[in-house]
C-alpha positions in Angstrom: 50.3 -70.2 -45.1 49.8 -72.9 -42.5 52.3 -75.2 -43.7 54.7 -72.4 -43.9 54.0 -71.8 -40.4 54.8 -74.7 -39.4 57.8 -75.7 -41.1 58.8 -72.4 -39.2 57.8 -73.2 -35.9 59.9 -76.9 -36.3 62.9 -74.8 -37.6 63.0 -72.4 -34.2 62.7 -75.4 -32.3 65.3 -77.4 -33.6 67.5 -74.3 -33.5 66.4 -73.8 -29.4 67.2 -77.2 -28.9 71.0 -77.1 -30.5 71.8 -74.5 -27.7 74.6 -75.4 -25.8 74.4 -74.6 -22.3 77.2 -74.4 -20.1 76.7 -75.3 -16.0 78.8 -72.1 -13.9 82.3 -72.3 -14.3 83.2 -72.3 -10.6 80.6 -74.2 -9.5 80.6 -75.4 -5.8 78.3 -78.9 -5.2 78.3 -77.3 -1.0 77.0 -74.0 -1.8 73.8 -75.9 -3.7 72.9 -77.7 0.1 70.4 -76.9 1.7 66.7 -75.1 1.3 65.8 -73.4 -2.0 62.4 -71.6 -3.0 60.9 -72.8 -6.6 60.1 -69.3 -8.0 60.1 -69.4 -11.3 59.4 -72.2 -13.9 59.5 -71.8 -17.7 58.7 -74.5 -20.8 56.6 -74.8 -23.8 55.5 -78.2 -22.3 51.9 -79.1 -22.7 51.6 -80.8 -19.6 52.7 -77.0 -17.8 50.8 -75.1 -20.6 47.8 -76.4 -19.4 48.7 -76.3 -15.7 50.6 -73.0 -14.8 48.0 -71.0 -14.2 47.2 -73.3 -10.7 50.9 -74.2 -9.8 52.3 -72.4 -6.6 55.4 -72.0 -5.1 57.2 -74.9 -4.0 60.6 -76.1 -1.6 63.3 -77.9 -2.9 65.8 -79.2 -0.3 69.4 -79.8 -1.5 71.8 -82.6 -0.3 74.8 -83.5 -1.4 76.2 -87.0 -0.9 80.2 -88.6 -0.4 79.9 -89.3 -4.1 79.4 -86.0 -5.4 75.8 -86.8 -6.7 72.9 -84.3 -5.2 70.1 -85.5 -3.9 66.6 -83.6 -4.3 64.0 -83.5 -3.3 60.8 -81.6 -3.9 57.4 -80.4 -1.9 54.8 -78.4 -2.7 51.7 -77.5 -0.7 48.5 -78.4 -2.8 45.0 -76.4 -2.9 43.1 -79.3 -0.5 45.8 -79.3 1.7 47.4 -82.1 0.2 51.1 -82.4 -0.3 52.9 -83.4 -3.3 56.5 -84.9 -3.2 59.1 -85.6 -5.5 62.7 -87.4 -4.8 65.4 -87.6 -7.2 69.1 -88.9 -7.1 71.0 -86.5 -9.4 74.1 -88.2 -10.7 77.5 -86.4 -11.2 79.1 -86.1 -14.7 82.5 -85.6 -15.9 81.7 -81.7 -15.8 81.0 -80.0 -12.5 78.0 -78.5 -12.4 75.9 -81.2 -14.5 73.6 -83.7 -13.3 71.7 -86.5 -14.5 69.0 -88.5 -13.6 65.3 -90.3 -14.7 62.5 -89.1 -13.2 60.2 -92.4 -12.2 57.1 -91.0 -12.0 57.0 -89.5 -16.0 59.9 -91.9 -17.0 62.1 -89.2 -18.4 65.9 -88.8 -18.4 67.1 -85.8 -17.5 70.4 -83.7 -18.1 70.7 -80.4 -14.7 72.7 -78.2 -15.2 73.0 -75.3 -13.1 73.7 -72.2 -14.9 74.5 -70.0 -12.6 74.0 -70.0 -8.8 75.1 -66.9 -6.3 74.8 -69.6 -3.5 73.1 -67.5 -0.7 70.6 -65.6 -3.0 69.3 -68.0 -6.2 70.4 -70.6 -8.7 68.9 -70.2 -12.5 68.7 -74.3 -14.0 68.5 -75.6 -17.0 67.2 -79.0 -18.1 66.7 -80.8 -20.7 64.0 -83.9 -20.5 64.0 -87.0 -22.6 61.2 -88.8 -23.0 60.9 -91.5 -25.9 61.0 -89.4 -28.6 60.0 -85.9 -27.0 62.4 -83.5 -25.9 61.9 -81.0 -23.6 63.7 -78.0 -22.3 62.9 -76.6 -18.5 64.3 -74.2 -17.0 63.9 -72.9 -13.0 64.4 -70.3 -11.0 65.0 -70.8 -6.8 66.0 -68.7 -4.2 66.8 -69.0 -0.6 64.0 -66.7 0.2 60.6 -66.6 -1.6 61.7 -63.3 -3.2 64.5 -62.6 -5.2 65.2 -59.2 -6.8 64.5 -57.9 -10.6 68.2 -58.5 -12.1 67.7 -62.1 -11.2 64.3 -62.2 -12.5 65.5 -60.7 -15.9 68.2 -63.2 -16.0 65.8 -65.9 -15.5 63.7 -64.7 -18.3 66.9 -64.5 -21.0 67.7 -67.6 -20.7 64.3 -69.2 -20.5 64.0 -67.3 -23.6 67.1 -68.2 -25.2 66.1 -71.9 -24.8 63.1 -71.1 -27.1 60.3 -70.7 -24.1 57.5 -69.0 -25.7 57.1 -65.8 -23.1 53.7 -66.6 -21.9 55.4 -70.0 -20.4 57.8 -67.9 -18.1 55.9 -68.3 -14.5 56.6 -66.7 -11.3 55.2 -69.0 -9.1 52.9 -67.5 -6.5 54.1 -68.1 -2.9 52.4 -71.0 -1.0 52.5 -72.4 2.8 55.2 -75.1 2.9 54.4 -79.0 3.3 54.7 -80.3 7.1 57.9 -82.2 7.0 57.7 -85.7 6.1 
């Protein structure tokens, strides 16, 4: 039964990870700018299995540059006080909408795309993560506000599931005091 199982479990993923996912069709780099709230966070990754239960709420500020690249960069407020930081230059491709970049801290390459964004409400993304042999499929939900309502939360959850997120992975991040600016 056990190798049955798993032979199973390797067939779903290789089937979640064929999934083509398509960045918004009228996507607008402008309407990304600016402040975004990290509200929901979904993947079968162990490295968020084993910490989504202390994860909080986080701030994301969007800036895009001359080149049509989108710089990000990330904050979240830690238990002790602490803050954590993350800066990224996400690189344009040939189809609006879809980023790339490699993450120097974990060393992964990583393909954004943004899925679909209402610009003054919430964006849904989708990533997928590259690291050696491991892929990985993310996928996030931020808002301009710490709340968004329950249609956008549903959305968020189809397509975290339809990118093979067990349901137990799909987080809403609990909200959180914001980092001092750097």
């Amino acid at each position: 039964m056990t190798p049955l199982l798993a032979l199973l479990g390797a067939t779903l993923c290789s089937l979640t990870m064929s999934i083509e996912v398509v960045p918004q069709a009228d996507f607008n780099l402008q309407g990304m700018a600016g402040k975004w709230y990290l509200i929901g966070f979904a993947t079968n990754s162990e490295w968020f299995v084993t910490r989504k239960a202390t994860m909080k709420m986080g701030t994301a500020m969007l800036k895009p540059t001359a080149e049509g690249d989108l710089d990000l960069s990330y904050s979240s407020l830690n238990s002790d006080g602490t803050c954590w930081r993350k800066n990224n230059l996400a690189r344009k491709t040939d189809v609006a909408g879809k980023f790339t970049y490699v993450n120097q801290h974990w060393g992964s390459e990583n393909d954004m795309r943004v899925v679909e964004a209402k610009y003054d409400e919430y964006a849904l993304i989708y990533t997928i993560k590259k690291k050696q042999e491991e892929t990985t499929i993310v996928t996030k939900l931020y808002g301009r506000g710490e709340e968004v309502g329950a249609d956008v939360m549903e959305k968020f959850t189809q397509l975290s599931l339809e990118a093979g997120t067990l349901p137990e992975n799909i987080v809403f991040l609990p909200q959180n005091a914001e980092c001092p600016a750097a």
